[in-house]
C-alpha positions as CSV (number, residue, x, y, z in Angstrom):
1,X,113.2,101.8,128.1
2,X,112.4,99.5,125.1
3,X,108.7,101.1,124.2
4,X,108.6,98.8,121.2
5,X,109.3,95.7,123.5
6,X,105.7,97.0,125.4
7,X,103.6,96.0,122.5
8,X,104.1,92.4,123.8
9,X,102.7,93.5,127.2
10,X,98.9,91.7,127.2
11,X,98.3,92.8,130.8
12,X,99.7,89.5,132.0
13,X,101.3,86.0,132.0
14,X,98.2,83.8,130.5
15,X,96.9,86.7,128.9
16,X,99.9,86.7,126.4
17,X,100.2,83.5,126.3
18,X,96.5,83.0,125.4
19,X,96.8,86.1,123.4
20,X,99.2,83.9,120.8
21,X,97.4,80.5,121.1
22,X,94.5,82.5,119.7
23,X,96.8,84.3,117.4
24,X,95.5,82.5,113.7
25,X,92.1,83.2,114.7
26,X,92.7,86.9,115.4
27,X,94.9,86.8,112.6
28,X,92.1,85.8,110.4
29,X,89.7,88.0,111.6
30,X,92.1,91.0,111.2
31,X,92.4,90.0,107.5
32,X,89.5,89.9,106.5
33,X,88.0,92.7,108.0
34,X,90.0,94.0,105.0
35,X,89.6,92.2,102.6
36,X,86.5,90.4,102.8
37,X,87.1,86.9,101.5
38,X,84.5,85.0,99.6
39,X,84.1,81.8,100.6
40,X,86.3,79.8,98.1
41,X,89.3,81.9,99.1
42,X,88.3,81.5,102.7
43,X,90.5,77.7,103.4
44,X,94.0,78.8,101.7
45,X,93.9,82.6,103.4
46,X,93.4,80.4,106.9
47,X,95.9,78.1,105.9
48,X,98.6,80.3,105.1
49,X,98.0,82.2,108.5
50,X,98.0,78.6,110.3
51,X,101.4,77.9,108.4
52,X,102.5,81.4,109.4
53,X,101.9,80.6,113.4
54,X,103.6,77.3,113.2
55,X,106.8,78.9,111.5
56,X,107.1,81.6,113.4
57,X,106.5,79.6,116.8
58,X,109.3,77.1,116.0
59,X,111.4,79.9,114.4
60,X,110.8,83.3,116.0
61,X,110.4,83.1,119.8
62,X,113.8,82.1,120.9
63,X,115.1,85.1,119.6
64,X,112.2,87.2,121.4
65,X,112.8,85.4,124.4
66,X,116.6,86.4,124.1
67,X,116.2,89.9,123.8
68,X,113.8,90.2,126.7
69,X,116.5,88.5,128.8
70,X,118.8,90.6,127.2
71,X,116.7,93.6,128.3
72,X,116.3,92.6,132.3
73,X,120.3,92.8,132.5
74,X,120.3,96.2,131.3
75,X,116.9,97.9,132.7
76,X,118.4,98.8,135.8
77,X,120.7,100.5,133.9
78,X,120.6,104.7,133.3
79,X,120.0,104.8,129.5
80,X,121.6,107.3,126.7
81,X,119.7,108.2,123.9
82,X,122.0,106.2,121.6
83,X,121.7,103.0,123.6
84,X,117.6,103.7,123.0
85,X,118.3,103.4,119.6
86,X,120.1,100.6,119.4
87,X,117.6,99.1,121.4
88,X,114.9,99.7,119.1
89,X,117.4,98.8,116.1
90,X,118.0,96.1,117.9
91,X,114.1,94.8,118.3
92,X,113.1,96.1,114.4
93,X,116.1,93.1,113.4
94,X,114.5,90.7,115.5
95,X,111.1,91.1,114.2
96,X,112.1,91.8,110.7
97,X,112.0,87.9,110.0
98,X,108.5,87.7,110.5
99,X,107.7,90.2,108.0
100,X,109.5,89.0,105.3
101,X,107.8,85.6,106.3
102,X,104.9,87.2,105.8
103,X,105.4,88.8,102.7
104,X,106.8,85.4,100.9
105,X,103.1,84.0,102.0
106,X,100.9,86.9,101.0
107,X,102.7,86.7,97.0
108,X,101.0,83.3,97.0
109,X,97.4,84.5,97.5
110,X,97.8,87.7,95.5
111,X,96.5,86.0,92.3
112,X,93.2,84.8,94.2
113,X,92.2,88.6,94.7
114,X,89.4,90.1,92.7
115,X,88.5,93.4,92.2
116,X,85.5,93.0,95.2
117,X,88.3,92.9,97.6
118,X,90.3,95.4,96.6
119,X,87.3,97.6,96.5
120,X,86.8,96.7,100.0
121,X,90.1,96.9,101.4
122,X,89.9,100.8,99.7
123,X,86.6,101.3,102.2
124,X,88.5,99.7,105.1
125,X,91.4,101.9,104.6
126,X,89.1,105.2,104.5
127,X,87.0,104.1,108.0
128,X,91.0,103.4,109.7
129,X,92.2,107.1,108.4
130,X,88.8,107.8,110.1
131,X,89.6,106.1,113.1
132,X,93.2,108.0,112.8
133,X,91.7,111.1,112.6
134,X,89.0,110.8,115.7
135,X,91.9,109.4,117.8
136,X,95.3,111.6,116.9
137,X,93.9,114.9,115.2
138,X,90.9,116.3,117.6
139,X,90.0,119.5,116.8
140,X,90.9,121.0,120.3
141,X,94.5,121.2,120.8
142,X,94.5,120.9,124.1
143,X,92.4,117.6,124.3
144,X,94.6,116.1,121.6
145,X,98.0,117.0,124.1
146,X,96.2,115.5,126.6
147,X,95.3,111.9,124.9
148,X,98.4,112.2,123.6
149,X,99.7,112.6,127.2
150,X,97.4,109.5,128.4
151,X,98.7,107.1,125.7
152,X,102.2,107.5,127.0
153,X,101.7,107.2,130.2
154,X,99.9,104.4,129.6
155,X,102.4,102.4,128.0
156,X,105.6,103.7,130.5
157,X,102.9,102.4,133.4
158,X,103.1,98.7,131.6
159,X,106.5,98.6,132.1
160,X,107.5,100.5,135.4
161,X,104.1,100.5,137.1
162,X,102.8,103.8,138.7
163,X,104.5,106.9,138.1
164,X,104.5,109.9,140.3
165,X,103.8,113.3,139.9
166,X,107.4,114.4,138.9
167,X,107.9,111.5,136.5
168,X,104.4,112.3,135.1
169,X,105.7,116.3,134.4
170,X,108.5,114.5,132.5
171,X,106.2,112.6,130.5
172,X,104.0,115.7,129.7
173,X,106.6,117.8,128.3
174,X,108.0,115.5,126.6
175,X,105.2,115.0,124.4
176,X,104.5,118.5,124.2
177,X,107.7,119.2,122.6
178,X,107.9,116.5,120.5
179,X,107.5,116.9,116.6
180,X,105.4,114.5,116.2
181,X,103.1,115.8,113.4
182,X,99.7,113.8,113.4
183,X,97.9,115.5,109.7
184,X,102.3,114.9,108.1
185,X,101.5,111.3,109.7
186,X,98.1,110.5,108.4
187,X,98.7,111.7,105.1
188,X,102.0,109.5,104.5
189,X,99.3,106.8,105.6
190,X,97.1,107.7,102.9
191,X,100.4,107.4,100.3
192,X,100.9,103.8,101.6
193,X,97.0,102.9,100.8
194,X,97.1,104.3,97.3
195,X,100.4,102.5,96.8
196,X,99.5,99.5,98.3
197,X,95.7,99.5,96.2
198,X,97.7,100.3,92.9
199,X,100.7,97.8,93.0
200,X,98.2,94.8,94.1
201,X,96.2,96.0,90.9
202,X,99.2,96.4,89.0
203,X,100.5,92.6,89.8
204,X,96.4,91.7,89.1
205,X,96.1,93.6,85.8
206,X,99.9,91.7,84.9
207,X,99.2,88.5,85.6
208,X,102.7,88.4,87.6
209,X,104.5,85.4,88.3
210,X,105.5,84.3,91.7
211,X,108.9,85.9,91.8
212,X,107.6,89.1,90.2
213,X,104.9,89.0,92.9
214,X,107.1,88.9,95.7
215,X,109.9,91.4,94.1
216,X,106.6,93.9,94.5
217,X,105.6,93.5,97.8
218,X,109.0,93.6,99.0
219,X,109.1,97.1,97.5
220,X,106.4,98.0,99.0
221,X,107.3,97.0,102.4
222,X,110.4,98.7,101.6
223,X,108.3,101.8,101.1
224,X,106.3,101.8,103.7
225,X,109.5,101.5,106.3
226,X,111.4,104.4,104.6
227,X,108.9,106.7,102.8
228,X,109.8,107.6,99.0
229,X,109.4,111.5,100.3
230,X,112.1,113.0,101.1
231,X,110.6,115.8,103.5
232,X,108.7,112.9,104.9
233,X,112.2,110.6,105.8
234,X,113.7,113.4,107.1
235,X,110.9,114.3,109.5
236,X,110.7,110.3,110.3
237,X,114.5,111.1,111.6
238,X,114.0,113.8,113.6
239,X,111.1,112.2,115.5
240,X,113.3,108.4,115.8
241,X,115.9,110.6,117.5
242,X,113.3,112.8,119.6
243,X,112.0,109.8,120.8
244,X,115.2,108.0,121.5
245,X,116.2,111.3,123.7
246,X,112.5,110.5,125.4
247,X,112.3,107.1,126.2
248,X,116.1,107.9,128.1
249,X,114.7,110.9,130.0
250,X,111.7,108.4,131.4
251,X,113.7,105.9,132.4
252,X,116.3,107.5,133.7
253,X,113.4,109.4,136.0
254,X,112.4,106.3,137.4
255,X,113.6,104.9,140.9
256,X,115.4,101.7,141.6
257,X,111.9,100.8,142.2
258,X,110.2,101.1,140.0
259,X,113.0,99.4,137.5
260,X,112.7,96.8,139.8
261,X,109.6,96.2,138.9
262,X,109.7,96.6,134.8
263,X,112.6,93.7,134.9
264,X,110.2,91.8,136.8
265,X,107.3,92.5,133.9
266,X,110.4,91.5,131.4
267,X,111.2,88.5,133.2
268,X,107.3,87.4,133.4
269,X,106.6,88.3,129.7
270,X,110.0,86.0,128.9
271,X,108.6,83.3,131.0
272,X,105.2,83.4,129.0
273,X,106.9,83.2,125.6
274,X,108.8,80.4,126.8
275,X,105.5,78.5,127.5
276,X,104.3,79.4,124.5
277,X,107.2,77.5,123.3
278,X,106.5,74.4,125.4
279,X,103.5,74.7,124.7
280,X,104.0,73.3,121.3
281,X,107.2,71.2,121.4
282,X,105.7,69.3,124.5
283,X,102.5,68.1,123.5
284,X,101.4,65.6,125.3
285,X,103.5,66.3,128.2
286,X,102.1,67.0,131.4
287,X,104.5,69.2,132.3
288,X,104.9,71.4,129.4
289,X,101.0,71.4,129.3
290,X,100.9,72.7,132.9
291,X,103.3,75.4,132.2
């Protein structure tokens, strides 16, 4: 249940909470790995990430923190492939905000970009379809099922803790039959790159204004969520409702258990937002400090 809700599982309590507290740092690091700021654009990039953190700490959590409660009263719950979908409906609105944040920040640096960058954000994209390629598309099938296998596992193991052999079978043929298409996927990756390159030279080459700037990248966020390819949109459809159909056939596979236990990791992972909370609206209290 909720497999979009396990990208916020750091392998524990602290480490999450550490995980965020770190978050501008890593942040920054992420960026630039891309884009390779110069030194003179290093201080407002920073800046804008700090400004980002602080927002969406004050702004963002308590609605995180309500949809993992609202998950612990349902996870003991069997779960229909429509109620997985509204689920992850559900978790794209909450996080949707911080995008759109994001976006309203990154049209303020666009003008600070130089060709250098972009040129560097074109060789960083090439070594990730790389990456991409190493990791989803190996060139035995069988050892490409079988990673594929491990990296769902994996993430149903966050939340429900050790599966048995049974549940594992479940888990196998799932993702055997799924139509998931890894080349289909990499390629509309490449189509996001070259659209993403030519629109931030486009804005460059226009000397765009603010609003302009900001009309663009919303476009392009737009396109990047719902591909401009039709064939493409309608395979991203039947996968969203494959994997709705999947994520109800694990969990309603596991025992009492073992969704004991992933309302437990819910409840730990709500507690550890919550101090992240504290953590900055009770500065200087030894209690909120401690938490």
């Amino acid at each position: 249940m909720l497999v979009g809700v396990l990208s916020l599982a750091l392998g524990g309590c602290s480490a999450l909470r550490v995980a965020y507290n770190t978050g501008p740092q890593l942040a920054w690091w992420w960026v630039d790995g891309y884009f390779d700021f110069s030194r003179e654009q290093t201080a407002p990039v920073k800046d804008s990430i700090d400004g980002w953190f602080v927002w969406h700490r004050q702004t963002q959590l308590p609605a995180y923190v309500t949809l993992l409660a609202s998950a612990q009263a349902r996870v003991g719950e069997p779960l229909t492939p429509a109620l997985a979908c509204q689920w992850s409906n559900r978790l794209a609105d909450t996080l949707a905000p911080a995008l759109a944040r994001a976006l309203e920040q990154s049209a303020e640096l666009v003008p600070a970009l130089g060709e250098a960058q972009l040129r560097h954000l074109e060789r960083r994209y090439a070594k990730v379809i790389e990456e991409m390629r190493d990791e989803y598309l190996q060139a035995d099938p069988a050892e490409r099922l079988a990673d594929s296998v491990k990296r769902t596992l994996s993430r149903a193991e966050q939340l429900y803790g050790r599966l048995d052999e049974a549940q594992r079978k479940v888990i196998a043929e799932g993702v055997a039959g799924s139509p998931f298409d890894p080349q289909g996927w990499m390629e509309e990756r490449k189509r996001r790159q070259r659209d993403t390159l030519s629109t931030l030279r486009r804005l460059l080459a226009e000397r765009a204004d603010r609003d302009q700037r900001l009309a663009a990248l919303r476009a392009l966020a737009e396109r990047s969520q719902r591909s401009p390819d039709a064939t493409y949109r309608a395979y991203q459809q039947r996968l969203t409702d494959y994997n709705c159909a999947f994520a109800a056939r694990i969990h309603n596979a596991t025992t009492p258990v073992q969704r004991q236990r992933a309302r437990a990791n819910l409840k730990e992972w709500e507690d550890d937002l919550r101090g992240v909370i504290n953590g900055a609206t009770g500065a200087g209290d030894p209690a909120a400090a401690a938490n």
